[in-house]
Structure formats: structure tokens, C-alpha cells
C-alpha positions as CSV (number, residue, x, y, z in Angstrom):
1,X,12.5,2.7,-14.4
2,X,11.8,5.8,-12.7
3,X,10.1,7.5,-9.4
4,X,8.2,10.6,-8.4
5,X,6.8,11.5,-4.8
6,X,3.8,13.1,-6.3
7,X,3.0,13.9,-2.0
8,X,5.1,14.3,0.3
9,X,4.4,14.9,4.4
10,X,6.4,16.0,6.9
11,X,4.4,14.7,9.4
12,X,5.9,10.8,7.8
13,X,9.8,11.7,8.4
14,X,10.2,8.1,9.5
15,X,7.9,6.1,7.5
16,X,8.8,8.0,4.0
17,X,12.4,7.4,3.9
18,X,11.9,4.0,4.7
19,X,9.4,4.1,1.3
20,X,11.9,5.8,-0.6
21,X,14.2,3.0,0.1
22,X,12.5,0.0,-0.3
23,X,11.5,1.6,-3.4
24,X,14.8,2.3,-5.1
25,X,15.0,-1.3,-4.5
26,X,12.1,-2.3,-6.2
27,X,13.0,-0.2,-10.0
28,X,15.9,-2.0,-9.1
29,X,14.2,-5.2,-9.3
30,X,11.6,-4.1,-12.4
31,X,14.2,-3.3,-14.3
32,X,15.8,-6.9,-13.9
33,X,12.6,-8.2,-14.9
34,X,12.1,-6.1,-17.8
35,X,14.9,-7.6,-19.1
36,X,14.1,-11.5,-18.5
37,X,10.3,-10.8,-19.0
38,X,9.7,-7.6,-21.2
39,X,6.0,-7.8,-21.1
40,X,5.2,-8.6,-17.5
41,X,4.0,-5.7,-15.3
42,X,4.0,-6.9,-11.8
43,X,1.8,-4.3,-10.5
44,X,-0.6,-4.9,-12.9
45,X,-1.2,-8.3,-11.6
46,X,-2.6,-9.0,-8.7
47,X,-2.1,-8.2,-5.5
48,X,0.7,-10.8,-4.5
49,X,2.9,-10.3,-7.8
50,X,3.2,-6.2,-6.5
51,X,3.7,-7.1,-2.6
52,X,5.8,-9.5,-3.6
53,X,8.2,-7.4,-5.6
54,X,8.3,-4.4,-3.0
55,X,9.3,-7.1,-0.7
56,X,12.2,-8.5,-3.3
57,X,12.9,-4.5,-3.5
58,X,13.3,-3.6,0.1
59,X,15.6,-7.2,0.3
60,X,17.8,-5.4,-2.0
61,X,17.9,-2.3,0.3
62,X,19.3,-4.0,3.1
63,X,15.8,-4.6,5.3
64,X,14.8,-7.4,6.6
65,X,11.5,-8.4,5.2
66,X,8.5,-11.0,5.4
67,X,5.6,-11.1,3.7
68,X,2.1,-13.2,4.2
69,X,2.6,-14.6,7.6
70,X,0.1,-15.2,10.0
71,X,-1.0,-13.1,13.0
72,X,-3.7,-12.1,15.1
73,X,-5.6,-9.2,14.3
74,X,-8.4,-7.3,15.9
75,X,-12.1,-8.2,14.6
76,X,-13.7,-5.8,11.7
77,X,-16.5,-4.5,14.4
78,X,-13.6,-3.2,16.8
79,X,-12.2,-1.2,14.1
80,X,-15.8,0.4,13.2
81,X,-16.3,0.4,17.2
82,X,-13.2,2.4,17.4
83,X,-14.3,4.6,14.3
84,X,-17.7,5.2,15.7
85,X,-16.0,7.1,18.8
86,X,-16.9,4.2,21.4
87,X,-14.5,3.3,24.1
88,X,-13.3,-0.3,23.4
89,X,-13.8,-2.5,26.3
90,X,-11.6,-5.1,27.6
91,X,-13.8,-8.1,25.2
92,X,-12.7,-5.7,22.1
93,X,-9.4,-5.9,23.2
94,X,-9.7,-10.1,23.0
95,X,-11.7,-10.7,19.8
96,X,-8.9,-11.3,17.5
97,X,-8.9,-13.1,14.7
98,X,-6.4,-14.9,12.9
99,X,-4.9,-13.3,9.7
100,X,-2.1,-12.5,7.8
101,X,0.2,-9.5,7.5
102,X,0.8,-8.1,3.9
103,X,4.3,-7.3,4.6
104,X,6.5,-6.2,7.6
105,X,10.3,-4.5,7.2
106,X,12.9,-4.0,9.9
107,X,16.4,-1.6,9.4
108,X,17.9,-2.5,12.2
109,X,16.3,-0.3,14.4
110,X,12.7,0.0,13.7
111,X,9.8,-2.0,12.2
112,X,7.5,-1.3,9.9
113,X,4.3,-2.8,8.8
114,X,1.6,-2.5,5.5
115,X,-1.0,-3.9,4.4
116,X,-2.1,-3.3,0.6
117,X,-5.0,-2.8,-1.3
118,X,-5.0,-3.1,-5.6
119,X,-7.3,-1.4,-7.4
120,X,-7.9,-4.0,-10.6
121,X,-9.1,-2.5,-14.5
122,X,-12.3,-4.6,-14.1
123,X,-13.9,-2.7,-10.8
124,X,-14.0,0.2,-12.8
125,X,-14.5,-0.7,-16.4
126,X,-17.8,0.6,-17.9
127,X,-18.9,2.1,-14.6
128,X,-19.2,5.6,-15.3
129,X,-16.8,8.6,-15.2
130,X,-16.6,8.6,-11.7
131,X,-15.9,4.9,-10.9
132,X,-12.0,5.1,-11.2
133,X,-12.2,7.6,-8.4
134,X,-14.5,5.8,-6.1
135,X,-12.3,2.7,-6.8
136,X,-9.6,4.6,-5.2
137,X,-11.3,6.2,-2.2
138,X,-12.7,2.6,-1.5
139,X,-9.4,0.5,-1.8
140,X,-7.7,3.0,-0.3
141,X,-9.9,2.9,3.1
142,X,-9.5,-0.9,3.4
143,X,-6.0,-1.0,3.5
144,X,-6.4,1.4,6.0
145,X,-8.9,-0.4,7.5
146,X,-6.6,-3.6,7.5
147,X,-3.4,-1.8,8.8
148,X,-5.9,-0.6,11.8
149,X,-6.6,-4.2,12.6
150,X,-2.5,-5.5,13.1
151,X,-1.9,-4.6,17.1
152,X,0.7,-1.8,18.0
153,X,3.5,-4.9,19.2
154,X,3.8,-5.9,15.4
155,X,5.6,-2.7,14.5
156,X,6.8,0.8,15.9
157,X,4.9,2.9,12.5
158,X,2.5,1.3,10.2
159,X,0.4,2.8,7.4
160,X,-1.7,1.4,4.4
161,X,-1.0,1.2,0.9
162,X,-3.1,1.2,-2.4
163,X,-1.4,-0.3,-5.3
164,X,-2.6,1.6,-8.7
165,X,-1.6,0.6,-11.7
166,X,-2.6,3.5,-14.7
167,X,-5.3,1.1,-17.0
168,X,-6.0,4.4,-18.9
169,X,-3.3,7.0,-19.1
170,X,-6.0,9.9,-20.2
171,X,-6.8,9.6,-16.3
172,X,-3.3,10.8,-15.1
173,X,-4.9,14.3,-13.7
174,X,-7.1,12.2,-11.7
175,X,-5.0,10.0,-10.5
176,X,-2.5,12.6,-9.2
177,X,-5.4,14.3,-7.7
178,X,-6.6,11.2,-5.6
179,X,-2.4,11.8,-4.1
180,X,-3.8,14.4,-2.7
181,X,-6.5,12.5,-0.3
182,X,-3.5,10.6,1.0
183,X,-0.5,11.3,3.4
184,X,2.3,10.0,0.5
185,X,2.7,8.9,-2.8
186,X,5.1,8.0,-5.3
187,X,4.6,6.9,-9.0
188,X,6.8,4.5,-10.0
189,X,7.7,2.9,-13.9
190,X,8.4,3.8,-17.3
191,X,5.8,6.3,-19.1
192,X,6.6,3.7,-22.3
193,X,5.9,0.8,-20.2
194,X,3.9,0.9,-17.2
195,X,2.9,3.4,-14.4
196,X,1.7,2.8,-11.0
197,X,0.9,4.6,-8.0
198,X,1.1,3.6,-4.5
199,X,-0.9,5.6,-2.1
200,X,0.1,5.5,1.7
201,X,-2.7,6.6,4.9
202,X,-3.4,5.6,8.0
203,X,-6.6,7.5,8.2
204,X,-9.8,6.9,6.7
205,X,-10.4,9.3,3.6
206,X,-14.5,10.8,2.8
């Protein structure tokens, strides 16, 4: 098991490290499971098999790590409040609703939180040539959308992720390309096995 940071940005010296680390821990755990089960691709299942193995991976690099525990989180028409430019007032600041958080990490020093997206082989299967790619930009924004929603005293950085497993290896091009949209991304896996990309933002993408 491998990794690339297809995009890299500066502007994320905190937040990327912290990637890079709970994802040397992750081919760390991939490759165990290779071995026990050869034909299992935990990122090409759903959504909980891939959280759940970046959190077994970031276990392994030392962080402190939860996953799918329950908070309160702002309402869906504060968020598009907020987007829309209008000043919150002190009822936005109250409707919350209860939740979960995808996954939160603490080194020691610092915590981090993500929520996750996965983009799935059947939202873009016999859709047209463009559907992969409006799959992206569209799982992509609600994880950001759903990282905007978990209040500032959960973690000191937070960002979204987009878990996207390569269906269709003739589409490499365009998903490196999509990397490009997003503030980081690594490819992780085995070009004879399986390939995934995990796309990190914290800001909507057109």
C-alpha cells in the first residue's frame, strides 16, 4: 500500500501533517487486512467501513480518536443563512440539532474534526460523461456543508473530507483534476488493487 498528495496547501500546515499521519496509519492497517481479507476494499464500502479504518489508522499513529458520537450541531438553514451573507442572529445561534460527528482526533495538543462524504459506483453509473464529476463537486460540498455545522468548541481546525474510491480507472485524469477544486488530497492503495482519493475543503466549491 502506497500514498500520493496529488494537492498540497500551504495555507493547511497544521491540518496536513496531521492527514499525513493518520494516513501512514491507515496503509498500515489496509495492508493487515489485505492479508486476512484479500478481497475486501474498505473504501469501496460504505461510508462507515472507510471512517472506520482512518480511525483504526490514526489509532496506530498515536492520536486519540472517536468516531460517531453524538453532538449538537447548527440547523441546515443557518449554514445556507451564513452562505447567503446574512448576519446570524442570536435564534441561529440556538437552533441546534442533535447529530453525530464522523470522526474527531486529538495529538496531544490540538483537536481535529471531519466529517465525510463517499461518493458510491451507483450515483454515477449510466448518467452520462459528466456525472462522475458532478458526483464529486456534490459530495464534496456536503461534507463541507456538514463540517460547517459542528460548533468551533468541538475542535481547534476542522475540514471536510470526500471518500473516492476509482470505480473506473480510465477516469484517473479526471479524478486528479477534481484535486484540484479542493485544498488537499492524497491517493491512497495499490494500482493492482484498489485506489481511492480523499479530498479535504472547508469551502464550498462551484
Amino acid at each position: 500500500m502506497q500514498r500520493e498528495w496529488v494537492k498540497l496547501n500551504k495555507n493547511f500546515s497544521v491540518v496536513q501533517p496531521a492527514i499525513e499521519k493518520m494516513v501512514l496509519g491507515t496503509l498500515e492497517i489496509c495492508s493487515e487486512l489485505a492479508e486476512v481479507a484479500p478481497t475486501f476494499r474498505p473504501f469501496h464500502d460504505n461510508e462507515n467501513a472507510g471512517v472506520s479504518t482512518l480511525l483504526a489508522g490514526a489509532a496506530r499513529a498515536k492520536f486519540s480518536a472517536v468516531s460517531e458520537y453524538p453532538i449538537d450541531k447548527r440547523a441546515w438553514e443557518v449554514i445556507q443563512k451564513k452562505r447567503d451573507g446574512k448576519r446570524l442572529t442570536k435564534h441561529d445561534e440556538k437552533n441546534l440539532v442533535q447529530g453525530r460527528a464522523d470522526l474527531w482526533l486529538h495529538d496531544g495538543l490540538r483537536a481535529f474534526s471531519f466529517e465525510f462524504k463517499k461518493t458510491s459506483e451507483r450515483d454515477w453509473r449510466n448518467l452520462g460523461k459528466t456525472a462522475t464529476k458532478n458526483d464529486l463537486v456534490r459530495m464534496m460540498n456536503l461534507a463541507i456543508g456538514d463540517i460547517e455545522r459542528v460548533l468551533p468548541d468541538e475542535y481547534h481546525h476542522s475540514i471536510g473530507c470526500l471518500i473516492a474510491p476509482v470505480f473506473d480507472h480510465k477516469k484517473d485524469d479526471l479524478y486528479r483534476s477534481f484535486a484540484e477544486k479542493c485544498a488537499l488530497c492524497v491517493l491512497i492503495g495499490n494500482p493492482k488493487f484498489y485506489n481511492v482519493y480523499l479530498y479535504f475543503s472547508n469551502k464550498p466549491i462551484g
